[in-house]
PDB file of the backbone (N, CA, C, O) and the ligand in Angstrom, with CONECT records:
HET     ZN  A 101       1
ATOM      1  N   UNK A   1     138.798 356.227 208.327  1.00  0.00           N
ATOM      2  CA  UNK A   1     138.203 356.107 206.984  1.00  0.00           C
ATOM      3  C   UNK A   1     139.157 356.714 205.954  1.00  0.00           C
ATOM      4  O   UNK A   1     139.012 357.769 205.338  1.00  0.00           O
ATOM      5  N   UNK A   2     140.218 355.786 205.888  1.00  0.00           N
ATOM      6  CA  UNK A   2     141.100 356.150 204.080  1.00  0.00           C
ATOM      7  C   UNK A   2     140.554 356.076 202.624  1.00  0.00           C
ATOM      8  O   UNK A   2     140.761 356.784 201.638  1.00  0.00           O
ATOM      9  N   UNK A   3     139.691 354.838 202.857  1.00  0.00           N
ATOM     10  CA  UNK A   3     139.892 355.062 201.806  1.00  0.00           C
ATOM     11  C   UNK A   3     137.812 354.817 200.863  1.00  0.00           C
ATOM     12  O   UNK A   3     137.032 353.870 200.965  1.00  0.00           O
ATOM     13  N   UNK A   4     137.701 355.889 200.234  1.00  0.00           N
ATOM     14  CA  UNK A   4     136.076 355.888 200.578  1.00  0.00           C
ATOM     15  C   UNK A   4     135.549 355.566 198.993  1.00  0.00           C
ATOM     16  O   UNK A   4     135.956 356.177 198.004  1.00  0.00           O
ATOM     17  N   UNK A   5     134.327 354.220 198.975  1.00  0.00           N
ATOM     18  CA  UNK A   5     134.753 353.874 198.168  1.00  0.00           C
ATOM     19  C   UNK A   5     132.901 353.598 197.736  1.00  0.00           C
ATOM     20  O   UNK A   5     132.063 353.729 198.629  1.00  0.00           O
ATOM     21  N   UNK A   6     132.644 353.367 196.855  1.00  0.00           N
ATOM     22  CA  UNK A   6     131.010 353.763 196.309  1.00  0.00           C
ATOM     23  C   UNK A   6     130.784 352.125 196.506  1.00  0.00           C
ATOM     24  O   UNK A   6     131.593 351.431 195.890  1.00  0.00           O
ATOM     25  N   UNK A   7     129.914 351.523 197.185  1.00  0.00           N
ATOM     26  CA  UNK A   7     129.482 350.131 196.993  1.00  0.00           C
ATOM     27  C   UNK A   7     127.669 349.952 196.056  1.00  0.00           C
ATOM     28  O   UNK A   7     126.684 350.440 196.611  1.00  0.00           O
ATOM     29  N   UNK A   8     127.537 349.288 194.801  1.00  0.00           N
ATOM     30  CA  UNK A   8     126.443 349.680 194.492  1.00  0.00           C
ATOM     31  C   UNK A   8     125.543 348.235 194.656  1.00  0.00           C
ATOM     32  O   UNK A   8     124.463 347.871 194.191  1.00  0.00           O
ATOM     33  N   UNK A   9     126.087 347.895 195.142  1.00  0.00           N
ATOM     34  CA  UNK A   9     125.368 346.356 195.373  1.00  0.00           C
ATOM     35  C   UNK A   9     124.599 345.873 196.389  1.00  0.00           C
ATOM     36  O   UNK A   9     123.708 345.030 196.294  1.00  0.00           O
ATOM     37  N   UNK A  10     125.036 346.527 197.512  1.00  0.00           N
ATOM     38  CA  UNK A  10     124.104 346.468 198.674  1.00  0.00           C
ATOM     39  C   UNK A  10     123.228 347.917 198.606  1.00  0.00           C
ATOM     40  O   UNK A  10     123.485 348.790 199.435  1.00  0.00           O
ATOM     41  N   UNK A  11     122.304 348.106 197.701  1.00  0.00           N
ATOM     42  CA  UNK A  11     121.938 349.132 197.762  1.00  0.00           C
ATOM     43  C   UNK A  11     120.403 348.862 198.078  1.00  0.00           C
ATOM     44  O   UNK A  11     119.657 348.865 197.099  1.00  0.00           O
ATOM     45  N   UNK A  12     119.705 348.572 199.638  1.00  0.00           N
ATOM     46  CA  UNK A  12     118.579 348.601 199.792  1.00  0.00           C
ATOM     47  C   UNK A  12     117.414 349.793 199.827  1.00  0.00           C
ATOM     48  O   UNK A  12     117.506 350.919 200.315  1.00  0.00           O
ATOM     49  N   UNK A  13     116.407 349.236 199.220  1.00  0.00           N
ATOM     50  CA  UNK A  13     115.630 350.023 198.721  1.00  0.00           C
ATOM     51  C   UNK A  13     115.047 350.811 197.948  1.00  0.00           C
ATOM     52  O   UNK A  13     114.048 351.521 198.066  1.00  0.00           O
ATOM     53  N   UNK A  14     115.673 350.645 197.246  1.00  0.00           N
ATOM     54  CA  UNK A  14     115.801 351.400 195.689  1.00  0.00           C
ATOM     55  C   UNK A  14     115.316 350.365 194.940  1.00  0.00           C
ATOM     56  O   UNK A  14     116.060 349.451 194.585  1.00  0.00           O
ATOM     57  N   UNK A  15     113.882 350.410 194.593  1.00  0.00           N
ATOM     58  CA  UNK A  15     112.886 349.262 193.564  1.00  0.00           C
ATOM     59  C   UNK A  15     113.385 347.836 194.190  1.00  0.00           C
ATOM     60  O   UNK A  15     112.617 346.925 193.880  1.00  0.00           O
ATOM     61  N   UNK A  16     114.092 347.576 194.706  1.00  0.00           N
ATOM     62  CA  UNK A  16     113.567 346.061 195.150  1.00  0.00           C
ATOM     63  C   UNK A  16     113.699 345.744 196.538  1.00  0.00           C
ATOM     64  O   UNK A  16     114.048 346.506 197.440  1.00  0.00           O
ATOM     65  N   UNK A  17     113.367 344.473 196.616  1.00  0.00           N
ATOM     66  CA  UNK A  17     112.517 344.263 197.817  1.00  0.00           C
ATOM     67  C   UNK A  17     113.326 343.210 198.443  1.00  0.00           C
ATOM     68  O   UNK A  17     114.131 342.604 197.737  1.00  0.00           O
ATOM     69  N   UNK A  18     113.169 342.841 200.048  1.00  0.00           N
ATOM     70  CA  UNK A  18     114.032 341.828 200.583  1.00  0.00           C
ATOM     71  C   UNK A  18     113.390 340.735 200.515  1.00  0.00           C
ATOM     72  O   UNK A  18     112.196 340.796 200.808  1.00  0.00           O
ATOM     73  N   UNK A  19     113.972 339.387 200.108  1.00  0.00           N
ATOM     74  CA  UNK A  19     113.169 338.412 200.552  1.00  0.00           C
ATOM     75  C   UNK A  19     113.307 337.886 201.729  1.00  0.00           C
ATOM     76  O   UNK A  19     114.413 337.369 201.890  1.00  0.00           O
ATOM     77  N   UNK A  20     112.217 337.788 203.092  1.00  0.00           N
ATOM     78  CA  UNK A  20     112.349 337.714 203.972  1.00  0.00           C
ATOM     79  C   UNK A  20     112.967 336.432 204.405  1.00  0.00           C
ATOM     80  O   UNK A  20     113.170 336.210 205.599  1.00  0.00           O
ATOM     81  N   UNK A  21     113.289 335.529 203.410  1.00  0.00           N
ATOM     82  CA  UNK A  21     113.583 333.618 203.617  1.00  0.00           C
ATOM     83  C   UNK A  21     115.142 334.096 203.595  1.00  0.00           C
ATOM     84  O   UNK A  21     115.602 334.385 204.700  1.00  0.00           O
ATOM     85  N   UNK A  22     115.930 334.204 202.575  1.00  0.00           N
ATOM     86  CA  UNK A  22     117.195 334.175 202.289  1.00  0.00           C
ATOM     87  C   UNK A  22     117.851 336.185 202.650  1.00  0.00           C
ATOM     88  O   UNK A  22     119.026 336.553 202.634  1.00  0.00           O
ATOM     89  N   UNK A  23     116.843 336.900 202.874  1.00  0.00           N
ATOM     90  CA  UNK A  23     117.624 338.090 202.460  1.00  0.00           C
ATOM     91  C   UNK A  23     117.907 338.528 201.250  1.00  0.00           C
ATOM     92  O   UNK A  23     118.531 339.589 201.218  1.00  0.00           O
ATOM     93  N   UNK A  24     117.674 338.099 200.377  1.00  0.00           N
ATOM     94  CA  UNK A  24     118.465 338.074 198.840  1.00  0.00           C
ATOM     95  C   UNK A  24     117.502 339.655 198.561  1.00  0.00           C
ATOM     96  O   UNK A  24     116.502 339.927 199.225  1.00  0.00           O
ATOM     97  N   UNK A  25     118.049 340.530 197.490  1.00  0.00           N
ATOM     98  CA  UNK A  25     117.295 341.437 197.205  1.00  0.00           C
ATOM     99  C   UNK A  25     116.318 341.416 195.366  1.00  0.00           C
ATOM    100  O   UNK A  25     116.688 341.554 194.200  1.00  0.00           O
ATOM    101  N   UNK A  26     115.154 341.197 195.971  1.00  0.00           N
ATOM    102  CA  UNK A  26     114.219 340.819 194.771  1.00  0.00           C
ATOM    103  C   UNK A  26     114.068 342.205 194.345  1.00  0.00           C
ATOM    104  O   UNK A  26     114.150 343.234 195.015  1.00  0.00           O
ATOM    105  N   UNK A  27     113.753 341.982 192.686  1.00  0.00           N
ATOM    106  CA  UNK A  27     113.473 343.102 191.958  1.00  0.00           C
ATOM    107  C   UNK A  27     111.662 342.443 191.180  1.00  0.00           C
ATOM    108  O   UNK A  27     111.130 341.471 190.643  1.00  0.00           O
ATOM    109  N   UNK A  28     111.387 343.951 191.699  1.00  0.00           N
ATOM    110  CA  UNK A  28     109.880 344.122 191.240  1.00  0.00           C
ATOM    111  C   UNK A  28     109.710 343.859 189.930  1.00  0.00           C
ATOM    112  O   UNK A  28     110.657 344.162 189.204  1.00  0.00           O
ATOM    113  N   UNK A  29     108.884 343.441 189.498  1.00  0.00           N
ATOM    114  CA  UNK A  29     108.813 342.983 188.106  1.00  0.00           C
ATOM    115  C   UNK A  29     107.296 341.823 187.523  1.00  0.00           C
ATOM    116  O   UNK A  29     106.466 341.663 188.418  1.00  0.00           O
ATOM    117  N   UNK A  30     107.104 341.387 186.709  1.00  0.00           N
ATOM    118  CA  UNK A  30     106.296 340.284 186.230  1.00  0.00           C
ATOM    119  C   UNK A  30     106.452 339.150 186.273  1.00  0.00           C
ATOM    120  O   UNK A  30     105.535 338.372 186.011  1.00  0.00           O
ATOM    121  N   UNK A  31     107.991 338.650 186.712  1.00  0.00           N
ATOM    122  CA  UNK A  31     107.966 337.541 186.512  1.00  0.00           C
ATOM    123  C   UNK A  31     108.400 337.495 188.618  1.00  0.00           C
ATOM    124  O   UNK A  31     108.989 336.530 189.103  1.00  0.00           O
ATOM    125  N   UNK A  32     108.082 338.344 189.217  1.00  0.00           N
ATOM    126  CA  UNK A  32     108.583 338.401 190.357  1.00  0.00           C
ATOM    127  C   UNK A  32     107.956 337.602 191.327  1.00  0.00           C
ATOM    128  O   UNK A  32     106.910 338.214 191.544  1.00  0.00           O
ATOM    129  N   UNK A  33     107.965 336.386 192.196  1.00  0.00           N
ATOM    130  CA  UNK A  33     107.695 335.667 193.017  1.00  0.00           C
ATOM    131  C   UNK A  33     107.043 336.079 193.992  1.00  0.00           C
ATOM    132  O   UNK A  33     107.734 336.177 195.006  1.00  0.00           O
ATOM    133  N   UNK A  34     105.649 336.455 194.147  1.00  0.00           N
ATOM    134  CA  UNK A  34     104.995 337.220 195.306  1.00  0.00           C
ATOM    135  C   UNK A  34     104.155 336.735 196.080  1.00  0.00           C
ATOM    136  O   UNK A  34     103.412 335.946 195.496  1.00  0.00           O
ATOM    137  N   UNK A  35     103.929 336.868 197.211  1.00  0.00           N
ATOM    138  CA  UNK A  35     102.630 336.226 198.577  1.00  0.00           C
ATOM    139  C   UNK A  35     102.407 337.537 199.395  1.00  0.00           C
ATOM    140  O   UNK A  35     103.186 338.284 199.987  1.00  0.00           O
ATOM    141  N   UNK A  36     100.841 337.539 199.179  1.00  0.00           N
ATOM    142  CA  UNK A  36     100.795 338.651 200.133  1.00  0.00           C
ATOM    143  C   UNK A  36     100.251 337.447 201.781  1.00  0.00           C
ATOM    144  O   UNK A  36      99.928 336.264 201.891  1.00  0.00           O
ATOM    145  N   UNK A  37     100.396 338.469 202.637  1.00  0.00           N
ATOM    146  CA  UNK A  37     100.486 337.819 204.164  1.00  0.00           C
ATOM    147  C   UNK A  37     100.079 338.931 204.662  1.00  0.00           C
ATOM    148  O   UNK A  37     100.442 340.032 204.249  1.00  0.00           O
ATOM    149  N   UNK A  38      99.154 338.703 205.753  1.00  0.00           N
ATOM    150  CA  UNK A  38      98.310 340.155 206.523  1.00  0.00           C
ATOM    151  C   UNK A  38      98.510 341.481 206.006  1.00  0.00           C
ATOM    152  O   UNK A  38      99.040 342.471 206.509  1.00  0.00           O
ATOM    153  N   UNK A  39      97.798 341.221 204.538  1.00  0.00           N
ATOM    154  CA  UNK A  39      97.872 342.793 203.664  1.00  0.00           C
ATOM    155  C   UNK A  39      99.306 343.359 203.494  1.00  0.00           C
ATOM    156  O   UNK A  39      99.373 344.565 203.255  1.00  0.00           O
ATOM    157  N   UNK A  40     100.357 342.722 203.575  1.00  0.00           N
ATOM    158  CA  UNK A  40     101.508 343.275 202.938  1.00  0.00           C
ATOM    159  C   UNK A  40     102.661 342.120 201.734  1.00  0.00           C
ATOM    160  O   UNK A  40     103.322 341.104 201.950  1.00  0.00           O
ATOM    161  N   UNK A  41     102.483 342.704 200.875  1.00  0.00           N
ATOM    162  CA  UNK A  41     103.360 341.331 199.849  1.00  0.00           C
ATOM    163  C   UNK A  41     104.697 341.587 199.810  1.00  0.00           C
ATOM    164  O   UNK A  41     105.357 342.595 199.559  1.00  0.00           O
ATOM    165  N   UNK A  42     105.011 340.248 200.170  1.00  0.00           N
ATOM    166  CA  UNK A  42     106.428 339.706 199.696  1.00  0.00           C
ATOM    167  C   UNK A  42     107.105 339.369 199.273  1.00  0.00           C
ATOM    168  O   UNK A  42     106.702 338.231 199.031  1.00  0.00           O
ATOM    169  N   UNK A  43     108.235 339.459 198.806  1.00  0.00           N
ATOM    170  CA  UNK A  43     108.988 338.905 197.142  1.00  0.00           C
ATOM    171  C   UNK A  43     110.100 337.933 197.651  1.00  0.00           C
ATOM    172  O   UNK A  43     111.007 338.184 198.445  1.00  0.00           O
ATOM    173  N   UNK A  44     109.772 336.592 196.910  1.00  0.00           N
ATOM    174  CA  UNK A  44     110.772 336.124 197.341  1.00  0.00           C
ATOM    175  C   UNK A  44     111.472 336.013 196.147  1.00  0.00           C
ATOM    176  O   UNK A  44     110.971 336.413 195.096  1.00  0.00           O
ATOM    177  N   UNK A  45     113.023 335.311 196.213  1.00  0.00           N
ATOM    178  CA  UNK A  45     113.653 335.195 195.093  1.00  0.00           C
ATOM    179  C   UNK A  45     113.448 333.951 194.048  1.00  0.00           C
ATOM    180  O   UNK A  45     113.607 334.146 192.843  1.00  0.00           O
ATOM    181  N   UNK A  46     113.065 332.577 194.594  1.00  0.00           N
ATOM    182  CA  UNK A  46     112.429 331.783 194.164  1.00  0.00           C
ATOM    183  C   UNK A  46     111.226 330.562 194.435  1.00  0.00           C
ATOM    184  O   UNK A  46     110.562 330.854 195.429  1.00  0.00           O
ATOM    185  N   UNK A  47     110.897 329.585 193.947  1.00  0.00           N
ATOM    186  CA  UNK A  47     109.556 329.102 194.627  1.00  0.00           C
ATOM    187  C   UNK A  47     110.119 328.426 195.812  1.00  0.00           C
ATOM    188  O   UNK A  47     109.214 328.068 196.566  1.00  0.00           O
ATOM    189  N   UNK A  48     111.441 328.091 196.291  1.00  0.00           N
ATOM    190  CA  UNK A  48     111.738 327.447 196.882  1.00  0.00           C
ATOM    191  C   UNK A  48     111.277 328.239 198.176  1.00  0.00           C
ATOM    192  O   UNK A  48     110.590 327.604 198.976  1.00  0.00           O
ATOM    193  N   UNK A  49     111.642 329.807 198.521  1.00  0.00           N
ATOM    194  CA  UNK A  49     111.607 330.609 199.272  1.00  0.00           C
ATOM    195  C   UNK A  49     110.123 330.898 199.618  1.00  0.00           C
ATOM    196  O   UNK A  49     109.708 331.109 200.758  1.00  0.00           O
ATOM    197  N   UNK A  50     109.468 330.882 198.623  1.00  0.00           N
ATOM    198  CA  UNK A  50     108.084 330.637 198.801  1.00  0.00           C
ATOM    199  C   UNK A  50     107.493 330.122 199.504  1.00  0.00           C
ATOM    200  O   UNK A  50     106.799 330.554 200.424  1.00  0.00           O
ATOM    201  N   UNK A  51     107.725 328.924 199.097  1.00  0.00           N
ATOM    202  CA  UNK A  51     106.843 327.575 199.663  1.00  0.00           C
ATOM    203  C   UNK A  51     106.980 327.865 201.478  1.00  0.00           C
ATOM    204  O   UNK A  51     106.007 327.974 202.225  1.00  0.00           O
ATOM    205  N   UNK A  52     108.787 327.966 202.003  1.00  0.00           N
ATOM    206  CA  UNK A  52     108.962 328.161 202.895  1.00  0.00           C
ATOM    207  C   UNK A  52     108.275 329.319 203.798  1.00  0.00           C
ATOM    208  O   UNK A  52     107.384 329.111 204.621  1.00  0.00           O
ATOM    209  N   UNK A  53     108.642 330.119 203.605  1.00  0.00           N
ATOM    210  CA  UNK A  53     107.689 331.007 203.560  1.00  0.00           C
ATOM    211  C   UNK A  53     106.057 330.927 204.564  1.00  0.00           C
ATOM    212  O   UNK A  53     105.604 331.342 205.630  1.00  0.00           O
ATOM    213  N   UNK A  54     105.549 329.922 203.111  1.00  0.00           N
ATOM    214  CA  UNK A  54     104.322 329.707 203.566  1.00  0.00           C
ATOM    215  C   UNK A  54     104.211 329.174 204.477  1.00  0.00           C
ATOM    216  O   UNK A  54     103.264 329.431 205.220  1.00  0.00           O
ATOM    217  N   UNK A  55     105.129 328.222 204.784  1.00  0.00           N
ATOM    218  CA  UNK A  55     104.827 327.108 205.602  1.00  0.00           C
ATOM    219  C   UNK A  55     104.735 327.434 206.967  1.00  0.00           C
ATOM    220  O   UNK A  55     104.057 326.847 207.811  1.00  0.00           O
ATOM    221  N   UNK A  56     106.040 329.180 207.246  1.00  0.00           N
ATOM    222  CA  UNK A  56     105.943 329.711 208.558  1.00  0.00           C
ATOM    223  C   UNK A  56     106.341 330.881 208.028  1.00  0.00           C
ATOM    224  O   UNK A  56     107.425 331.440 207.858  1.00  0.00           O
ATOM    225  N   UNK A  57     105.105 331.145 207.786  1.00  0.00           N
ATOM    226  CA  UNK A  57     105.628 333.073 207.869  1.00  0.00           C
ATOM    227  C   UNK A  57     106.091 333.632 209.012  1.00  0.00           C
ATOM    228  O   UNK A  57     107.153 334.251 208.961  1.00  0.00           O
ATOM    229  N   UNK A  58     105.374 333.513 210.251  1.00  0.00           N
ATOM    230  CA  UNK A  58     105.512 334.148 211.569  1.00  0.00           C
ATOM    231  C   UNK A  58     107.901 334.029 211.861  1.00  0.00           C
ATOM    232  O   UNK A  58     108.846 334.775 212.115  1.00  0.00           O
ATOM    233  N   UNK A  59     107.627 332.655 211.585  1.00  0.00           N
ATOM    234  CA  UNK A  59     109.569 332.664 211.877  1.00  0.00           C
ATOM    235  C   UNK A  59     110.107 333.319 211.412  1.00  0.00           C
ATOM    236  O   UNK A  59     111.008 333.817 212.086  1.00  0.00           O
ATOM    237  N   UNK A  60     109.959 333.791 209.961  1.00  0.00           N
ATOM    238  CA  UNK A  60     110.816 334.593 209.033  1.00  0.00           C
ATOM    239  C   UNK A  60     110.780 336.115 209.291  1.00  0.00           C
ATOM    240  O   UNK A  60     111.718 336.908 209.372  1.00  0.00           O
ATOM    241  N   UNK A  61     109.106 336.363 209.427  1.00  0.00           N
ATOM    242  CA  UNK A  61     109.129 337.871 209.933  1.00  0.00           C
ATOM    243  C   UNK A  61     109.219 338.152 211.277  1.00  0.00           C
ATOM    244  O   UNK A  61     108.848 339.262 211.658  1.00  0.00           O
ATOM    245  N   UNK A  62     109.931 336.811 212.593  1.00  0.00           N
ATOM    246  CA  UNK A  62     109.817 337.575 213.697  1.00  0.00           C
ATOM    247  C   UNK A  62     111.676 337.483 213.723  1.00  0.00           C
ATOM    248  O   UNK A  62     112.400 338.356 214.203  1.00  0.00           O
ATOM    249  N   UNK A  63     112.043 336.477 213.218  1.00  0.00           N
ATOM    250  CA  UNK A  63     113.831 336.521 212.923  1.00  0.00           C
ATOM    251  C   UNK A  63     114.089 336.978 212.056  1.00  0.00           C
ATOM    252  O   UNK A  63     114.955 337.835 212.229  1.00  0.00           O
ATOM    253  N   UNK A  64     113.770 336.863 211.075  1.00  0.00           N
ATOM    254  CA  UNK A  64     114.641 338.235 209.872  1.00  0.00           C
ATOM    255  C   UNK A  64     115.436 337.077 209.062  1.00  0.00           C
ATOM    256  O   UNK A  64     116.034 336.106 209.527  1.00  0.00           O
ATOM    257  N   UNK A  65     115.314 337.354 208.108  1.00  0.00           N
ATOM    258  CA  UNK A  65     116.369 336.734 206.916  1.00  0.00           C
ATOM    259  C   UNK A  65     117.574 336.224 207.774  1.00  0.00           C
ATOM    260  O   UNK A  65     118.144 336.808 208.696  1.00  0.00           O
ATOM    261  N   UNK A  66     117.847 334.848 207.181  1.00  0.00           N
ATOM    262  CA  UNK A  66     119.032 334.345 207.679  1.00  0.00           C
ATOM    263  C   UNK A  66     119.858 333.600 206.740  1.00  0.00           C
ATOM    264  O   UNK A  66     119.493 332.655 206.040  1.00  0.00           O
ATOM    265  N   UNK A  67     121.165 334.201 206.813  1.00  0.00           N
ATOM    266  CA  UNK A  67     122.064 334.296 205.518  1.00  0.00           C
ATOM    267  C   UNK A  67     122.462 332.231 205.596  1.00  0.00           C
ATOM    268  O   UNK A  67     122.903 331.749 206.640  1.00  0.00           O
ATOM    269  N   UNK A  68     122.269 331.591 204.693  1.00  0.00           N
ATOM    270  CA  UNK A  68     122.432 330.242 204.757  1.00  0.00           C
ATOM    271  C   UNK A  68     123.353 329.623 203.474  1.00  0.00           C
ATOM    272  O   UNK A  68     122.877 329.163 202.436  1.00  0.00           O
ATOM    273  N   UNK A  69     124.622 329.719 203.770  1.00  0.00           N
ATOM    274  CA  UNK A  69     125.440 329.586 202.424  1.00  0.00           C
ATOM    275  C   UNK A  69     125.222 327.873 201.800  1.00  0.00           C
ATOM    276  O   UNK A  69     125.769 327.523 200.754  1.00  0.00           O
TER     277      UNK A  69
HETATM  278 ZN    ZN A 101     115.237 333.572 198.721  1.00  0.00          ZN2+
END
């Protein structure tokens, strides 16, 4: 470790939230994209992530965000 260096961008957890579709990190807010699912809500980043989402929650929360360029 030379050279040590502050990264502020991957900074999870600090006020926002993961979206479980893309990974992307949502920020809490009013205009923020939300579904709650067995008493816990989720933010996604847009309706697209949503919809998906809905369609299979169980895939997303038993694999985990999957980075899809
Ligand atoms: Zn997303």
């Amino acid at each position: 470790m030379e050279h040590e260096h502050h990264d502020h961008s991957m900074h999870e957890g600090a006020g926002g939230h993961i979206d479980p579709v893309c990974g992307m990190t949502v920020e809490e807010g009013p205009d923020a994209i939300t579904m709650d699912y067995n008493g816990t809500k989720y933010y996604f980043c847009g309706p697209g992530c949503r919809r998906a989402f809905e369609k299979d929650p169980e895939k997303y929360l038993k694999e985990g965000p999957s980075m899809h360029m």
